[in-house]
N, C-alpha and C positions, 0 to 999 in steps of 0.2 A: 646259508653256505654260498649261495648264488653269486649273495652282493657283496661276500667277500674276494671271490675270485672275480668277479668286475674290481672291486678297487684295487684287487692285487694289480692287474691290468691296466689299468686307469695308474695308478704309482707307479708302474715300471715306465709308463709312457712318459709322464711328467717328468722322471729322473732319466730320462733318454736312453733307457737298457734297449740293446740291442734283438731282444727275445722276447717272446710272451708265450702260454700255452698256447695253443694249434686248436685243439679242444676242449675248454676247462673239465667237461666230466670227465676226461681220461685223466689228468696228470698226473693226478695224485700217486694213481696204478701206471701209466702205459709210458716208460722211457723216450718215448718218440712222439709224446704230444708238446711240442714246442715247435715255435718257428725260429729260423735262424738266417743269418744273412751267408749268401754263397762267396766267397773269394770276390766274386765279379759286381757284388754289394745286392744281388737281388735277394726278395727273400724266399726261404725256402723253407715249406709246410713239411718239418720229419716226417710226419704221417704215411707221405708218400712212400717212408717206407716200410710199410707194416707190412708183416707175413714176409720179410726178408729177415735174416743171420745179418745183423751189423755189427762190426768191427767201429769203436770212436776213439781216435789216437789224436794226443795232444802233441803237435809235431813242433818241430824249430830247426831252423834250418843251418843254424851251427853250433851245433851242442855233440855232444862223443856218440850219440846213439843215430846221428841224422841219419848215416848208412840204413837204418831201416828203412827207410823210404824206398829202397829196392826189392827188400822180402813183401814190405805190403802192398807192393804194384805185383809182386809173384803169386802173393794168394790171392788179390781181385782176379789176378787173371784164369787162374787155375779155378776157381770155384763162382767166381761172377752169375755163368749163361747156372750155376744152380740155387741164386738167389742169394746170392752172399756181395754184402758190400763195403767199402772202407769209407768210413767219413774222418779227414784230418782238421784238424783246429789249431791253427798255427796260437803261439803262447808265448808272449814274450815276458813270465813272469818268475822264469829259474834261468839265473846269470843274464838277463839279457838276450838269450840265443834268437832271439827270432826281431831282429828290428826292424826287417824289413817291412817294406808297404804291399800292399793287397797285387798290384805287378812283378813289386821284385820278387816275391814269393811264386807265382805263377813260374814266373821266368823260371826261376831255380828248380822248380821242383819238378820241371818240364825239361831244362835243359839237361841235367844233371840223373834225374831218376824215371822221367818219360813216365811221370805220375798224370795217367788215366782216372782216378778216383775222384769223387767229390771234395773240393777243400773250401772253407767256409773263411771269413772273415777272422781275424786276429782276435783272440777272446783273454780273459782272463779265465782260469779254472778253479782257483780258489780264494778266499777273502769273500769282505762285502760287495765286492764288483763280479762277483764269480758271476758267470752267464746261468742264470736257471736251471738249463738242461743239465751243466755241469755240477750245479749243487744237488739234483736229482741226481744223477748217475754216482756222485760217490757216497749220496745216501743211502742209496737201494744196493750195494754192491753189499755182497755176504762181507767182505772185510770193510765194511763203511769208515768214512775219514778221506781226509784230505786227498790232493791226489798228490806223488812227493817229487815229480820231476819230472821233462820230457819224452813223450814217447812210452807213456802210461796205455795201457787199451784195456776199453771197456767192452764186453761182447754182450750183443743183445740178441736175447732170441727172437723167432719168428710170431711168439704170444707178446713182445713187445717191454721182457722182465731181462732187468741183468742178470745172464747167465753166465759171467766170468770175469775175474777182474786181474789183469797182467801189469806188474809193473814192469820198468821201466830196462829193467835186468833180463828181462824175460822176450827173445827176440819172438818176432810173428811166426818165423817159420819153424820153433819151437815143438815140439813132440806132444807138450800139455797144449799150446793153442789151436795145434791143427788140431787135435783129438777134439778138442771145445768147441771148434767151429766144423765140423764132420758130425758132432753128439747135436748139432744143433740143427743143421740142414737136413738129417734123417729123419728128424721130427714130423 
């Protein structure tokens, strides 16, 4: 099993994926064993966020849902100092919406929604290029499958399991997600 998850590691490297597990003994089980690149292109060890409530939204910054980008800067802020965090993954692979580069995006999401949250590198979220984490999170989601457009959010809990899964129809400030992420942070 070992030297399979070395070469899974070793082949993402070769094929220049932008991710690998964090810890291979967790992946298989823990949503937050991957690395990932930050917006700013460094990378960043998930892990850092275990024993938090994560929110992971595949955002784009002109798509009909973008306006979220306000409700989830509302619930970092509101629930943050209790361990709750938003991670955005911008996605430029429904209509296009997100073409911007790793600044324009900052820019925008800074200028326009004074997005405080963690936002990571431009990814893709499904196909054979999907980012890892991203093929784990819609594997492990009680409704597994694809994710089907922007502004999808994955909720993970504090044990590090997808505990809910919102599509794209379903805003953050929502009665079922704040309920999800409240059932989650009580924990």
């Amino acid at each position: 099993m070992k030297s399979l998850c070395c070469l899974a590691v070793f082949s993402g490297v070769l094929l220049g994926m932008n991710c690998a597990p964090a810890f291979a003994a967790d992946a298989p089980e823990h949503a937050l064993a991957f690395k990932m690149k930050s917006l700013d292109g460094k990378e960043v060890d998930l892990s850092k966020y275990k024993g938090k409530v994560v929110l992971v939204v595949n955002v784009a910054s002109r798509c009909g849902a973008t306006p979220q980008y306000e409700q989830l800067q509302a619930l970092y802020e509101k629930y943050g100092e209790q361990g709750f965090v938003v991670l955005g993954f911008p996605c430029n692979q429904f209509g296009k919406q997100e073409p911007g580069s790793s600044t324009e995006i900052r820019e925008f999401c800074t200028q326009n929604y004074s997005v405080t949250f963690d936002l990571f590198e431009k990814i893709d979220v499904n196909g054979e290029a999907a980012a890892p984490f991203y093929k784990h999170l819609t594997a492990s989601a009680k409704d597994a499958g694809p994710v089907k457009w922007n502004f999808e959010k994955f909720l993970i809990g504090k044990d590090g399991q997808v505990a809910g899964r919102f599509r794209t129809g379903v805003s953050p400030d929502d009665a079922k997600v704040v309920q999800a992420i409240e059932s989650q942070l009580a924990r």
